[in-house]
Each structure stands twice: as C-alpha cells, then as structure tokens.
C-alpha positions in Angstrom: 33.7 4.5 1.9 37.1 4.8 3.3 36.4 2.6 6.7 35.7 0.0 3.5 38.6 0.5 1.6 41.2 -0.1 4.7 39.2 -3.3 5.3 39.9 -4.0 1.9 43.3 -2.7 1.8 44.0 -4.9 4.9 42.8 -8.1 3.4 44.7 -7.1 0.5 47.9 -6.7 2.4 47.1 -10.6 4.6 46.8 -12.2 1.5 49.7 -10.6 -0.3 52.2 -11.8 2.8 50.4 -15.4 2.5 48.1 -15.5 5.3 44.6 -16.1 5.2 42.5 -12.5 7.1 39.9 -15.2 7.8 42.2 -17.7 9.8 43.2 -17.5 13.7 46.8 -18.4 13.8 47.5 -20.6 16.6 49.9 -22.3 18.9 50.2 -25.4 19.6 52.7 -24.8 22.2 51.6 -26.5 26.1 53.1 -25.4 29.1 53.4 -27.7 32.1 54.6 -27.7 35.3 57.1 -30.3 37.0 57.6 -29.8 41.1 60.2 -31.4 43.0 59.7 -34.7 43.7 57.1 -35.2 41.1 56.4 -37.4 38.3 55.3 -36.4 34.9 55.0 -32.2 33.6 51.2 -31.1 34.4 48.8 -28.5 33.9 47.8 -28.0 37.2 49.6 -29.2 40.3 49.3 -28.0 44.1 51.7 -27.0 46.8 51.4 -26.7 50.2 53.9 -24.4 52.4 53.2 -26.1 55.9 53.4 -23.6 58.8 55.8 -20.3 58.1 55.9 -17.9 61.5 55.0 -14.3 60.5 57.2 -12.6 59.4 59.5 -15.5 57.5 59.6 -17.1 54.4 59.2 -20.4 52.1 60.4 -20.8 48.8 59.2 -23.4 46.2 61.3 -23.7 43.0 59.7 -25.8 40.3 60.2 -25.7 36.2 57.9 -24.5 33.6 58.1 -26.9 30.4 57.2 -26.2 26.8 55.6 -30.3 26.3 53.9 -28.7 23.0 54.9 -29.2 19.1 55.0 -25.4 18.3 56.8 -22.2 20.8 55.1 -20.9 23.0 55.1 -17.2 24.5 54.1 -16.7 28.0 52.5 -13.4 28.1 52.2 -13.2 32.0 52.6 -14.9 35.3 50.7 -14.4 38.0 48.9 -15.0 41.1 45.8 -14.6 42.3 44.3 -13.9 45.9 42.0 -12.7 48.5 41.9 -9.0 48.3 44.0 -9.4 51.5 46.4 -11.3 51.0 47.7 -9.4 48.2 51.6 -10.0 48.0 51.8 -13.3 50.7 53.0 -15.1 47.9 55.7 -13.8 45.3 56.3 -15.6 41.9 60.4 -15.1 40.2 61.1 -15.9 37.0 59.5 -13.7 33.7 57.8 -14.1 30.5 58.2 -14.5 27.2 59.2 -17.1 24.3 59.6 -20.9 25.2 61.1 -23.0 22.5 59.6 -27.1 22.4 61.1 -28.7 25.3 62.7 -25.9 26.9 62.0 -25.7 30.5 62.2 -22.1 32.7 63.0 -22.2 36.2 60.2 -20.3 38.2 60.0 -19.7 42.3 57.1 -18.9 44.4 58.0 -17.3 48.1 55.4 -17.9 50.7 55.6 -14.8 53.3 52.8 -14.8 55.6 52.1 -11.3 57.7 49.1 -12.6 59.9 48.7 -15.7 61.6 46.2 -17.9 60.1 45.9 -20.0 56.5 46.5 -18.4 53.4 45.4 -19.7 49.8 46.6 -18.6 46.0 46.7 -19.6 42.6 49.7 -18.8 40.0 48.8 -18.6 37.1 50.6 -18.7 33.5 48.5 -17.0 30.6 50.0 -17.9 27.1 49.1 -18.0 23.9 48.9 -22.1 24.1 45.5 -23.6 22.5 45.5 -26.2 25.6 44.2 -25.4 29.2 46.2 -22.4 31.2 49.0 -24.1 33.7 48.1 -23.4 37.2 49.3 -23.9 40.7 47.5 -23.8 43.7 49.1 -22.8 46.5 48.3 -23.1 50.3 50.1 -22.2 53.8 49.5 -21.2 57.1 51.1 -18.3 58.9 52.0 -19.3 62.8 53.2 -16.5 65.6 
C-alpha cells in the first residue's frame, strides 16, 4: 500500500509541474568533432600520431561542436584502451553543458612508454539522441 501511494504521489507531483511520468525527455543536442585541417564537424573521425620516441609526447587539439537544435550536456569524456596501454593517451578539456553551436576546445596527448604501435578510442557520452562522437586514435612509440 504505501510503495503504491509514492508511485502515485510521484505521478501526481510530474503532472502537477507539466510533465508527462510516461514521456522520456530528450535532447536533441549532436556533438561533432572538427580536426585541424578538416572539412565539415563529424561524429567519428581518426587521428594518427606518426612515430613519438618513448618517452616524448604528441598533442592533437581539435574542437567539440554542439551541431544540434537543443543543449547538450556532456556527461564524460573518455578513452578507451588495451588493458596496457592504460594512460598512453591523455584527453584535456571537461564536461558539461554545450549551448547550440558552441564549440569546446579538447586535446588528446600521445605519450608512448614502450616501443611498438598503440591504438585508442576517445569517447564523448552525452545525453544527445544521435550516435556518440568518437575518435580513434593510433601511434607508434620508437626508441
């Protein structure tokens, strides 16, 4: 009896602010990602960091773009690896609202500690309806 009356007393309280319980609000933010020297914002989009001796560093800076008709909050950025190669790569630049068609600057650092090649993927989670952005990233760590 009382798990049914906070269900109702929740319902109660949804519709009495305006909202429908029984709809999923959305976003129809989109988050896309413009690299140097490219063309139009994507959703996904690749970058390679060459040969970087052990030891040193590479940085790509690239801009994040609200392309949506709604804001758009990005709840984390991250990036995913081997189990090894935890940390290699390094992503600046933080989370949350984006208003439509206002770009954040983001960096990714490439900083290999073994010799050999090296692959990750950053990736934005947000509360977009459209695909996740993603960057794959690739390098090669030299003596």
């Amino acid at each position: 009896m009382k798990r049914m009356f906070l269900m109702v007393l929740g319902v109660s309280a949804a519709l009495a602010c305006g909202r429908n319980p029984d709809v999923v609000m959305t976003s129809r933010g989109e988050l896309k990602l413009t690299l140097p020297d490219a063309g139009m914002p994507v959703f996904e989009a690749s970058h390679t960091f060459g040969s970087v001796k052990k030891g040193e560093s590479a940085t790509l800076t690239f801009q994040a773009t609200n392309t949506g008709e709604d804001a758009l909050d990005i709840r984390s950025v991250k990036i995913e690896t081997d189990a090894g190669d935890t940390g290699v790569f390094f992503v600046g630049g933080g989370t949350g609202s984006v208003n439509v068609g206002v770009s954040r600057a983001y960096s990714v650092t490439f900083n290999p500690v073994r010799e050999g090649a090296y692959t990750g993927t950053l990736v934005f989670e947000t509360n977009a309806n459209s695909e996740r952005a993603r960057l794959s990233l690739t390098g090669t760590g030299t003596p």
